[in-house]
C-alpha positions in Angstrom: 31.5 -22.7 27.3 32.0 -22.2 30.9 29.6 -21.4 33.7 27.0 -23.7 32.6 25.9 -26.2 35.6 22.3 -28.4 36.5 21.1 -31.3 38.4 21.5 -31.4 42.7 24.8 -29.1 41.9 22.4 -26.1 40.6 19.8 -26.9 43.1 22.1 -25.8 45.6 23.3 -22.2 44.3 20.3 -21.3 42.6 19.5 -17.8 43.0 15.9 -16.0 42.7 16.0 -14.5 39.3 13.6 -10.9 38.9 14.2 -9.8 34.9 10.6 -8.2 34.9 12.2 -5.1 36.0 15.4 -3.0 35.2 17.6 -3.7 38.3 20.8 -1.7 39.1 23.0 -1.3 42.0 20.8 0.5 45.3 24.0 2.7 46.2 25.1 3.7 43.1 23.7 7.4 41.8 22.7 8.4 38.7 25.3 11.3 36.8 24.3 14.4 36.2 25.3 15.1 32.6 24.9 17.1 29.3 21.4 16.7 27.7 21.5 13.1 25.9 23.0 13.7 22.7 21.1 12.9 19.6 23.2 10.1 18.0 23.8 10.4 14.4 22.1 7.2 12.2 24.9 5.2 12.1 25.7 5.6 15.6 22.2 3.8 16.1 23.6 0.6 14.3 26.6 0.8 16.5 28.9 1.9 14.1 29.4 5.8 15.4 32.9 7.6 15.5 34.8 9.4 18.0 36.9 12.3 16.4 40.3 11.3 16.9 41.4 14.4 18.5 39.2 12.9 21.9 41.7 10.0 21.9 45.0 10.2 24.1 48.3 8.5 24.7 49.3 6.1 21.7 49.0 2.9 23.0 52.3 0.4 22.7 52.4 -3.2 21.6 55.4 -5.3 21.0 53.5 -7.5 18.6 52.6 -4.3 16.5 51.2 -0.8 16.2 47.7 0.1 16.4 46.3 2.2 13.6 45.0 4.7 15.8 46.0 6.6 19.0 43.7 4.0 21.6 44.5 4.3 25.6 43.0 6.6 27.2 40.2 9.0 26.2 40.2 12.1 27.7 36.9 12.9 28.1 36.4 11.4 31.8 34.4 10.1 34.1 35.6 10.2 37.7 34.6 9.1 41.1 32.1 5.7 39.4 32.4 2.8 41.8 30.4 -0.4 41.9 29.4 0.1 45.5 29.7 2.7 48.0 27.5 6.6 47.5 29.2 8.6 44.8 28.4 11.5 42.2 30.2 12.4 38.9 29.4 14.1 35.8 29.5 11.8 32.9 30.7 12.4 29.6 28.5 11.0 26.6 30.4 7.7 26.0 31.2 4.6 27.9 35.3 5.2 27.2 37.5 6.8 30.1 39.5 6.9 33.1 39.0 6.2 36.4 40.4 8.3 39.9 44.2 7.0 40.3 44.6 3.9 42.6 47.9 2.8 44.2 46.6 -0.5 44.8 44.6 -2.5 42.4 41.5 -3.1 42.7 39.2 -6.2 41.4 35.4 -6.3 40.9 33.5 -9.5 40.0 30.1 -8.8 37.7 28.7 -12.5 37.7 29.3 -14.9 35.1 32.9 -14.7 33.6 32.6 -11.0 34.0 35.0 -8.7 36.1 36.5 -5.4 36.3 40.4 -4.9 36.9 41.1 -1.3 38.0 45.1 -0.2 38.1 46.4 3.2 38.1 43.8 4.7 36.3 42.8 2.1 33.7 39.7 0.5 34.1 39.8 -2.9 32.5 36.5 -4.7 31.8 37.4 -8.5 31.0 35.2 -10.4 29.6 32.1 -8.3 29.6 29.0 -9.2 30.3 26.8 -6.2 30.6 23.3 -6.2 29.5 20.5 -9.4 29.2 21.2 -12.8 29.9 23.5 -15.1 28.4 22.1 -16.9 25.2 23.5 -19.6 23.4 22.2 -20.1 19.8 18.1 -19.5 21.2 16.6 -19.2 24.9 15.3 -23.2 24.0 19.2 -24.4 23.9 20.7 -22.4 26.5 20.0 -19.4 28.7 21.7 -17.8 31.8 20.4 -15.0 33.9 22.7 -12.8 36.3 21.1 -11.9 39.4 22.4 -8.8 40.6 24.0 -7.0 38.3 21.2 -7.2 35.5 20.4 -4.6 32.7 17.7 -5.3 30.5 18.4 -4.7 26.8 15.8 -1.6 25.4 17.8 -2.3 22.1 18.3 1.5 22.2 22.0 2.5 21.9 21.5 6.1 23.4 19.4 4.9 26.6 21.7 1.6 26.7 25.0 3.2 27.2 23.7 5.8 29.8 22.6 2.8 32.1 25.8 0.7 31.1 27.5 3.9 32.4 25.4 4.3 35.3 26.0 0.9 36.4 29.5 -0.2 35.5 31.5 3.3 35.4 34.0 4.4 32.2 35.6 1.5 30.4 39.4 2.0 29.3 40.0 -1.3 27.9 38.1 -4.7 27.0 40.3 -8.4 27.1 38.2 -10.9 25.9 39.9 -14.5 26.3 37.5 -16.2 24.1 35.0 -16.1 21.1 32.2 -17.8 22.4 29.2 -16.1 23.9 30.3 -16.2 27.7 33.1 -14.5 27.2 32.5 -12.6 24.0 28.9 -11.7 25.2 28.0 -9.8 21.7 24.4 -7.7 23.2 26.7 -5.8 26.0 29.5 -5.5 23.3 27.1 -4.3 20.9 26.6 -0.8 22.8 30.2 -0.2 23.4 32.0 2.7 22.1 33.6 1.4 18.8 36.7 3.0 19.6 37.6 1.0 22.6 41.0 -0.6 22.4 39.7 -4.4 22.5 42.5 -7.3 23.4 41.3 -10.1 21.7 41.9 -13.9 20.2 41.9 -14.2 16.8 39.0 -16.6 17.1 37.1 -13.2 18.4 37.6 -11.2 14.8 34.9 -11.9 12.8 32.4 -10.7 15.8 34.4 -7.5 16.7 34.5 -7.5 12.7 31.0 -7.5 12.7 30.1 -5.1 14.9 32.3 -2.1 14.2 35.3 -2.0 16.5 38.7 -0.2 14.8 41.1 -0.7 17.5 40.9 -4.5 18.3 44.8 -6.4 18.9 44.5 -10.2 18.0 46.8 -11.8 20.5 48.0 -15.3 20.2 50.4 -16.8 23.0 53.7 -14.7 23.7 52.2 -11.5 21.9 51.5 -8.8 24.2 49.8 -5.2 24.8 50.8 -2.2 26.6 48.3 1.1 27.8 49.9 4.0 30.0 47.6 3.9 33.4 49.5 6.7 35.4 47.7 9.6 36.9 47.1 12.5 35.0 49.5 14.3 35.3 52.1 11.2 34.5 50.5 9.2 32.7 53.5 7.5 31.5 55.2 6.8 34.8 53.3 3.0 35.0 51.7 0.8 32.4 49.5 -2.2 32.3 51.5 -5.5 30.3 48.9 -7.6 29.2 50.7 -10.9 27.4 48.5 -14.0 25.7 49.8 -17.3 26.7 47.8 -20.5 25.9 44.4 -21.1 26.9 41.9 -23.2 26.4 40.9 -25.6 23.2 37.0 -25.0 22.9 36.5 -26.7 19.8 37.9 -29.5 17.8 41.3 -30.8 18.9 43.4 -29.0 15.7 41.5 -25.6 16.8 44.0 -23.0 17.5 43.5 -22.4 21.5 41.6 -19.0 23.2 43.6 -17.5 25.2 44.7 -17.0 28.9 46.4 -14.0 30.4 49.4 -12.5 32.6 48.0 -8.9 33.5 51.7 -6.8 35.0 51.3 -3.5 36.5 55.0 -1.1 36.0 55.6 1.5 37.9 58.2 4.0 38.2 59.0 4.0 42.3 61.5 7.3 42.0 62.7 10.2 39.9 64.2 9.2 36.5 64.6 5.3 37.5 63.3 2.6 35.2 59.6 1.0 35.6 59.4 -1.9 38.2 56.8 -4.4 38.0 55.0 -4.0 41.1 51.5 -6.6 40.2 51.3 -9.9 38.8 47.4 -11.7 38.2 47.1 -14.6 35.8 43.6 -15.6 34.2 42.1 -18.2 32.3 38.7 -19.1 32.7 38.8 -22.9 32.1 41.6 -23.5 34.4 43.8 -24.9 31.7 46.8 -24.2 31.3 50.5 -24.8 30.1 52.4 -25.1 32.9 56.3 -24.6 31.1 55.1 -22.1 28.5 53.6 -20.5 31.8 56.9 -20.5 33.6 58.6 -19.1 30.8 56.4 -16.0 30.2 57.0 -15.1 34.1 59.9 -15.8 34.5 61.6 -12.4 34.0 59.5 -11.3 36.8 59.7 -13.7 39.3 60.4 -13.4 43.0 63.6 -14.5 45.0 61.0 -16.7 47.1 59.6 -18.6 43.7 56.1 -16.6 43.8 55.4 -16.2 40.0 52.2 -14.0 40.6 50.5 -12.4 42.8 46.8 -13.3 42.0 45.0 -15.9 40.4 41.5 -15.8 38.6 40.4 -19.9 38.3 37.4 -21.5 37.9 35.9 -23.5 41.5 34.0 -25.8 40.0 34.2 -29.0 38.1 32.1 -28.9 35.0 31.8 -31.8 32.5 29.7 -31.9 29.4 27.7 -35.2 29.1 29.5 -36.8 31.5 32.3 -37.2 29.8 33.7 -33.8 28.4 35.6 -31.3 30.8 34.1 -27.8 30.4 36.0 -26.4 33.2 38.5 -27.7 35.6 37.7 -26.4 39.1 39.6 -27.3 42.4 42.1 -29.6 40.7 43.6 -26.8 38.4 43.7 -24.3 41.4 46.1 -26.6 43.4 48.2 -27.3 40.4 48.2 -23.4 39.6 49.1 -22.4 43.4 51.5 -25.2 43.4 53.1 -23.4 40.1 52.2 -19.5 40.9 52.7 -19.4 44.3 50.4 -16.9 44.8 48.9 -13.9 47.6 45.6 -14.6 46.5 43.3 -16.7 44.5 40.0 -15.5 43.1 37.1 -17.9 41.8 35.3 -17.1 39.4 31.8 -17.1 39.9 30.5 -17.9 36.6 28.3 -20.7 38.2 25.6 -18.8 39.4 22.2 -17.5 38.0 19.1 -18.9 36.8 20.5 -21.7 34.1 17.7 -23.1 31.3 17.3 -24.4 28.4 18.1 -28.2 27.3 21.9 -27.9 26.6 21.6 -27.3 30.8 20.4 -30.9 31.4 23.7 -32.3 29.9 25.6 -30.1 32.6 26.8 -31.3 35.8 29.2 -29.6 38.3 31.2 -31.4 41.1 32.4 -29.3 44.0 31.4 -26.3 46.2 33.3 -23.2 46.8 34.1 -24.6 50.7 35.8 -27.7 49.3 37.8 -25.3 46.7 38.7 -23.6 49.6 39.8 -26.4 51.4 41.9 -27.6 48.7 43.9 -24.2 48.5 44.6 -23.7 52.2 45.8 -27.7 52.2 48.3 -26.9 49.3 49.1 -23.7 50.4 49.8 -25.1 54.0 52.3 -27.7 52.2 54.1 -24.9 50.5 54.4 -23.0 53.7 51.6 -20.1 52.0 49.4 -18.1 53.9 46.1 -20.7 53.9 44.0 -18.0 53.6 44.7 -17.7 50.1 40.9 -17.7 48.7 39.2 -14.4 48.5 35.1 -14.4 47.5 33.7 -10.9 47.0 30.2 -10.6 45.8 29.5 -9.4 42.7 29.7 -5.7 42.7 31.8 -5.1 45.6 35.3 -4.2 44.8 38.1 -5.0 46.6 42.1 -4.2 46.7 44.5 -6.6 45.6 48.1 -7.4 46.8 51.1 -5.3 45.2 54.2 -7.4 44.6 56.6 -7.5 47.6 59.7 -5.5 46.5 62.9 -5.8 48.8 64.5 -2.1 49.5 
């Protein structure tokens, strides 16, 4: 339950809010595409089917098979980007490919929410789409993004054209948790139901619920692989994402959510075996098993020590009625670059919006994005790191991440 802050911490990053209006990204176009389909009744509930012959590569998972052919859809949608003038023709579903990047690339989308782009798979994580974020009723808890808002017309047809619009084709959702913030169910509600999902178990009786067929249930050490190579090799890299311990969100014997080691393979030349070429890890409390961590990264680890080469952590300091620790902040991040070594580390801005509601009143945050920063370049500078480690894009703007430096 992360992202939830009030009192003198709130009145300092408080954003206007402006929900009377759909809002959407000035320098993004609208596609030109077929005439809107007319979607059959059970698509309407959320429940529509793709014909399978649209679905591409099988996707591989060393904790098991899917049922169903999931990575890539073939229908596409090329050229979307969160910022920057472009034009595309868009299919008439939210699944596909994006244009082939050599470097990855990372967009944040306020909240938990962000948008992981390698090769050509376009990987929403924790998505948090359309209307605010509820908890339970508006009266308990409500968050409102301020930017990157789409107001829910609770029709499917219209809803996916502007999640499209907006956002671009979707080739996989990772969800780390089941609760609201990170499972948000009225964006995943208009999602095509054939998405390959990468999930907790604690998520399955919402993705249950609402429709999806090709959902993996990770726990720790399981893992999932999706071909992200161009088109015309789409095998020659892969994205590796493995489940390692998370958070406990719940009681104490709860089984935990779970955090993530996104690896990028590639092959580098003609019939030589995939390299790992990117390393991020991500957990959106900032906890963390520091052995178990180790472990999982250890096969692809640098001469140097550096474990990764990005980290996604939270900045700030959140405790529950002054007593329970929601999320971790600057403390984690130093013991995490102390561990990871990494090239970068990422904040997560699930801090800001317009917060209400009387579960916000029992919220405090401690900290500031400049004192997170300071406490990064400090350890960093100790461990002889670049001190510019911290990189804060605002939401919407994507930018390129650091590939894994491979001796020749």
């Amino acid at each position: 339950m992360n992202g939830f802050i009030s009192g003198s911490f709130w009145q300092q990053h408080q954003s206007p809010y402006s929900d009377t209006k759909n809002t959407y990204h000035s320098e993004v176009l609208t596609c030109r595409q077929r005439k809107e389909r007319r979607l059959p009744k059970a698509a309407s509930r959320g429940l529509g089917r793709t014909p399978a012959r649209h679905l591409g590569r099988a996707a591989r998972n060393s904790a098991g098979p899917f049922t169903r052919s999931t990575t890539l859809y073939r229908r596409e949608c090329f050229g979307l980007a969160m910022s920057g003038t472009v034009d595309a023709t868009c299919s008439d579903t939210l699944t596909g490919r994006g244009a082939y990047r050599q470097e990855p690339r990372f967009t944040a989308l306020e909240t938990n929410a962000s948008i992981l782009e390698v090769g050509t798979a376009r990987i929403f994580i924790d998505p948090h789409l359309v209307g605010p974020l509820v908890f339970f009723d508006p009266r308990f808890f409500a968050q409102y993004k301020t930017k990157l808002h789409i107001s829910d017309t609770r029709q499917v047809s219209e809803m996916r054209k502007r999640i499209r619009e907006q956002f671009g084709p979707i080739s996989l959702v990772v969800l780390s948790q089941a609760l609201a913030d990170h499972a948000h169910e009225p964006s995943l509600r208009y999602l095509d139901r054939e998405l390959p999902v990468v999930a907790p178990n604690s998520a399955r009786p919402l993705l249950t619920k609402l429709g999806f067929e090709n959902v993996q249930y990770l726990r720790p050490g399981n893992s999932f692989r999706m071909d992200c190579g161009s088109e015309r090799s789409p095998s020659d890299e892969y994205v590796d994402i493995q489940a390692v311990k998370g958070s406990v969100v719940g009681p104490p014997w709860q089984e935990p959510e779970n955090g993530y080691i996104f690896r990028l393979y590639r092959v580098l030349a003609p019939n030589e075996a995939h390299v790992c070429v990117f390393r991020m890890f991500y957990e959106p409390h900032g906890n963390f098993d520091a052995s178990a961590l180790r472990t999982a990264l250890a096969s692809t680890q640098d001469p140097d020590g550096r474990l990764v080469d990005v980290v996604l952590t939270p900045p700030i300091r959140v405790l529950f009625a002054g007593v329970y620790e929601l999320l971790r902040g600057a403390p984690s991040a130093v013991e995490l670059v102390q561990l990871l070594r990494p090239q970068m580390v990422i904040p997560i801005r699930n801090w800001e919006g317009h917060q209400s509601g009387l579960l916000s009143g029992l919220l405090r945050g401690t900290g500031s994005l400049q004192e997170f920063r300071e406490s990064v370049a400090q350890i960093a500078r100790r461990l002889q790191l670049d001190t510019q480690l911290v990189r804060i894009g605002e939401p919407g703007e994507a930018f390129t991440l650091p590939l894994r430096p491979l001796s020749s």
